[in-house]
Structures are given as structure tokens and as C-alpha cells.
N, C-alpha and C positions, 0 to 999 in steps of 0.2 A: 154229400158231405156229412161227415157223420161229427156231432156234437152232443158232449157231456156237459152240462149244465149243471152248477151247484149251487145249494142257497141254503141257509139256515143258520148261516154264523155269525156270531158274534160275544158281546161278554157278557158275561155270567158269574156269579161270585161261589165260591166254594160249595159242594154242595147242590147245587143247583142244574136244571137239564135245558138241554138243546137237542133242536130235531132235525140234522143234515137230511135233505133232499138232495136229487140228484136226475135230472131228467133227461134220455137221450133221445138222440135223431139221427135215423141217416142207418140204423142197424134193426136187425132183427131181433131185438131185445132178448125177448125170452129163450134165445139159444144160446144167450153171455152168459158167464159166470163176472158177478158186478162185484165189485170191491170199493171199500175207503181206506185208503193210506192217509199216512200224516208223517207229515217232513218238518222240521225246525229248521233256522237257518245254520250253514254249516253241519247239517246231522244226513242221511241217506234217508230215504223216505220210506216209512217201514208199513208193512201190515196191521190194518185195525182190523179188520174183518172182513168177511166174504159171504158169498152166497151165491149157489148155483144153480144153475140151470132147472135143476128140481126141486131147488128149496134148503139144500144140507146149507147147515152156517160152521163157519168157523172165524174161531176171535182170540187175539195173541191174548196171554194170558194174563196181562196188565190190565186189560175193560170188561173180562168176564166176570158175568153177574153185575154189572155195569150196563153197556151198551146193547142193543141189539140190534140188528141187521134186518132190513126184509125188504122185499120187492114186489109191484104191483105189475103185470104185466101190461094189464090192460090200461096203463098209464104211462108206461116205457118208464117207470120210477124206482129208483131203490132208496130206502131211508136209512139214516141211523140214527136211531135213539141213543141219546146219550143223558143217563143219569148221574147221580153222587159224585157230580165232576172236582175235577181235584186241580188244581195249577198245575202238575206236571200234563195235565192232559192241552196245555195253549199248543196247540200248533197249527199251522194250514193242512186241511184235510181236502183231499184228493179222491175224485171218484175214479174208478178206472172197469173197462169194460173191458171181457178177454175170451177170446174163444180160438180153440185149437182143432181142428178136422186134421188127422192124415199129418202130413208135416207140415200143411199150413199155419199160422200162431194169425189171431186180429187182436189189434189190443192198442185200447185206445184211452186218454187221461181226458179229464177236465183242467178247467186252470185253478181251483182252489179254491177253498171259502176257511174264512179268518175265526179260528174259535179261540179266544181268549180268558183264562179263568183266573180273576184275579180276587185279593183278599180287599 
């Protein structure tokens, strides 16, 4: 059974950082490329960042030089740092694990952790 586990949210006031964790089970970790998305309510859950399987990051263009991305293998863990946070940054952040061979796709979410940045 394979399980995303997320922790690290909560509020924060303008300015201020938070450290999403992200632990899985159940996969071969270091063969995912891990991701954080974040969904608002009523909004589609979009892209924070990524990280692949050999390390390349990529970050929508809103958290760069902001947040950063990275993965422990030998913990089954991907973090995200998140600095100089802003209130449009409140939303529920989403780990997501994904890996494609051939035409098969694996890809798998957590249930979310609540970041809140208020003034």
C-alpha cells in the first residue's frame, strides 16, 4: 500500500518560513520524480515544484528564489522549504509521487497539509 505523508503546515505571518515534509511508503522512492502542488478551494491544484529522480528541480515561477525543493532518499522524504512567504501563498499543499516506464504512468498524492499565511 503505498502512502504520502505530509506535515509541516501551519500559520505563519508574512515573511516568515515553513518546512513541508513529505514521507512515502509502499514505492521505490528514488525512482519518483516527487512533487508539492497546492490547490485553494474552488481553484485546480497547480504545480509548486518538482524534483527528479536525479535531483533536476523545477518551481513555477511564483516561489522561485523563494522555496526550494529536495529529497532524502535514504529517508523516503522530499522537503519544501518555503521562505518570504506571502498570503497568496495560504493554500493546502499536496505531495505527489510520479513515475513513468514505457507507457506505464505510477502516481500517487497525499491528503494535504494546511499552510496558512496570515497578516
Amino acid at each position: 500500500q503505498v502512502q504520502l505523508v505530509e506535515s509541516g503546515g501551519g500559520l505563519v505571518q508574512p515573511g516568515g518560513s515553513l518546512r513541508l515534509s513529505c514521507t512515502a511508503s509502499g514505492i521505490i522512492f528514488s525512482r519518483y520524480t516527487m512533487g508539492w502542488y497546492r490547490q485553494a478551494p474552488g481553484n485546480q491544484r497547480a504545480l509548486v515544484a518538482t524534483i527528479t529522480a536525479d535531483g533536476s528541480t523545477n518551481y513555477t515561477d511564483s516561489v522561485k528564489g523563494r522555496f526550494t525543493i529536495a529529497r532524502d532518499n535514504a529517508e523516503n522524504t522530499v522537503y519544501l522549504q518555503m521562505d518570504s512567504l506571502k498570503p497568496e501563498d495560504t493554500d493546502v499543499y499536496y505531495c505527489n509521487a510520479d513515475r513513468r516506464a514505457f507507457v506505464t504512468t505510477w502516481n500517487y498524492w497525499g491528503k494535504g497539509t494546511l499552510v496558512t499565511v496570515y497578516s
